[in-house]
C-alpha positions as CSV (number, residue, x, y, z in Angstrom):
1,X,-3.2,-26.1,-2.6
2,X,-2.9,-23.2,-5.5
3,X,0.2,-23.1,-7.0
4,X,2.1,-20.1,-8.2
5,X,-0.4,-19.4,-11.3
6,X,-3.4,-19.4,-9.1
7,X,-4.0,-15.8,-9.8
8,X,-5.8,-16.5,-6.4
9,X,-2.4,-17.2,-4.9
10,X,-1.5,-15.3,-1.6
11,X,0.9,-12.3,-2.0
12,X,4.6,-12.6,-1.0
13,X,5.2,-12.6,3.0
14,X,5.6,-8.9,4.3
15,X,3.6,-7.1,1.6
16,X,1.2,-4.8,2.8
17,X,-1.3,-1.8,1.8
18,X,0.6,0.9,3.6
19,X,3.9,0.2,1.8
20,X,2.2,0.0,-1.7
21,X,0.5,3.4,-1.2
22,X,3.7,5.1,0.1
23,X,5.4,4.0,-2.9
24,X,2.6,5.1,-5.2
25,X,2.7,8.5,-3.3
26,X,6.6,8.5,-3.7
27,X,6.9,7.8,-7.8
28,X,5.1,11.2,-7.6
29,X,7.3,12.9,-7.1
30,X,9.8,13.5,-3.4
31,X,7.7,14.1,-0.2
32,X,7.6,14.1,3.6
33,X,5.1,12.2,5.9
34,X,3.3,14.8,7.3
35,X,2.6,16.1,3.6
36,X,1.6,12.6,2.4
37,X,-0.6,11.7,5.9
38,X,-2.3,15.1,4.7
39,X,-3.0,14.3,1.2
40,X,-4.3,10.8,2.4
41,X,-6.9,11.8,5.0
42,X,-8.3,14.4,2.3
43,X,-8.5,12.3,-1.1
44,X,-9.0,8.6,-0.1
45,X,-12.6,7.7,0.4
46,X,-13.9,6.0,3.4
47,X,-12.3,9.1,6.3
48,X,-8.6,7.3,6.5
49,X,-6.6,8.9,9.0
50,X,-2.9,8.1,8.5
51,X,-0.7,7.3,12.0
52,X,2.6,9.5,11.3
53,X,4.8,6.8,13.5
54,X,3.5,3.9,10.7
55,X,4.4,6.3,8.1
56,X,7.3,7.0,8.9
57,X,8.5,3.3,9.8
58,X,7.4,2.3,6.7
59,X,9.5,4.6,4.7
60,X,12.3,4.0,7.0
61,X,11.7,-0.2,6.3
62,X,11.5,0.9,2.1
63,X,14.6,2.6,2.2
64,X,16.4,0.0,4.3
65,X,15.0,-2.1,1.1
66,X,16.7,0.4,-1.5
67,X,12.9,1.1,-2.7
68,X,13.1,4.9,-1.5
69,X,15.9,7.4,-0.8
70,X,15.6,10.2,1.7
71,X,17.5,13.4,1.3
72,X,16.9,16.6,3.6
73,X,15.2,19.9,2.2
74,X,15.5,22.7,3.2
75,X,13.9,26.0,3.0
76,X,10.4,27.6,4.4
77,X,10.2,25.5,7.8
78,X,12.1,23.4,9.8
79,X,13.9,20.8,7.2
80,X,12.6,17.6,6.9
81,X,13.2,14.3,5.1
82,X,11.3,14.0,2.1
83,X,11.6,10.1,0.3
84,X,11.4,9.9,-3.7
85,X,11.1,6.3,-5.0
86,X,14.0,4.9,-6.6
87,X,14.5,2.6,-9.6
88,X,14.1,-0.7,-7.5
89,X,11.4,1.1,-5.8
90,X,10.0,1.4,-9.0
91,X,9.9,-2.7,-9.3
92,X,9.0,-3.1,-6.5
93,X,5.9,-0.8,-7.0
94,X,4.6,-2.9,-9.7
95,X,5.3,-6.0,-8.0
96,X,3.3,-4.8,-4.2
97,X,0.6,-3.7,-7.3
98,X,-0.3,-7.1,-8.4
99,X,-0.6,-7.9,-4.7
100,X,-2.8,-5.2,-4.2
101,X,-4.8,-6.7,-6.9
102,X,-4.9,-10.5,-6.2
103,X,-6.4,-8.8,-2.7
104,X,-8.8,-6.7,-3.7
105,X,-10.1,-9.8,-6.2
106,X,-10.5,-11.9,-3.2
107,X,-11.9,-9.4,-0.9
108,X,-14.9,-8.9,-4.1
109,X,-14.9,-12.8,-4.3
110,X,-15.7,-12.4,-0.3
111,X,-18.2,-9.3,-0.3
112,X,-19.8,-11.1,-3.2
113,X,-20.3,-14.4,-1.0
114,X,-21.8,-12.4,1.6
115,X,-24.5,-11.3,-0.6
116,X,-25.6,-14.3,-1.2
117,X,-25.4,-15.4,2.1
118,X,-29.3,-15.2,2.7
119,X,-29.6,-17.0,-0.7
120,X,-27.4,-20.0,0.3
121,X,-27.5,-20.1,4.0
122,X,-23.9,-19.8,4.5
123,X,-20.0,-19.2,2.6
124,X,-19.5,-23.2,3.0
125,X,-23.0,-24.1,0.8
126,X,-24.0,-23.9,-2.1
């Protein structure tokens, strides 16, 4: 079984992509869902289309946490609750990063297994 330096090690129960981005998005600077489910579906590749009720349960969950704080602005339009990261948020930003990256090493140790696939005749050979 790997132990905690595996750099192959599983991430920490109850991380998860949407979170990580959020509080990317947050360190930016304040915002409000429907502004950051905008700015997703236009920059990220692959035609994501963010569900508003996840977004917004998610920032709810991170400022249960202490990782964000949501104030109400006011001004052209209805108000709305924008969420800026705080300083745990900041922590736990770098922390959800390594996660993100111990993932996205094994999902290129998996798409790299399934190229050889024909080569080896299966993930288990070889």
């Amino acid at each position: 079984m790997a132990g905690d330096s595996d750099p192959r090690a599983a991430p920490a129960p109850g991380r998860h992509f949407v979170a990580f981005v959020l509080l990317a998005l947050a360190s930016a600077g304040p915002s409000h869902p429907p502004a950051i489910a905008h700015w997703l579906a236009r920059s990220l590749p692959g035609g994501m289309r963010p569900d508003l009720p996840t977004l917004y349960r998610t920032l709810q969950a991170l400022e249960r946490e202490g990782a964000v704080r949501s104030t109400w602005a006011t001004g052209r339009g209805p108000a709305r609750h924008v969420y800026a990261l705080t300083p745990a948020g900041w922590e736990e930003l770098r922390a959800r990063a390594d996660d993100v990256r111990r993932s996205r090493d094994n999902l290129d140790f998996f798409l790299a297994q399934l190229e050889r696939l024909g080569e080896n005749g299966g993930l288990m050979h070889g």
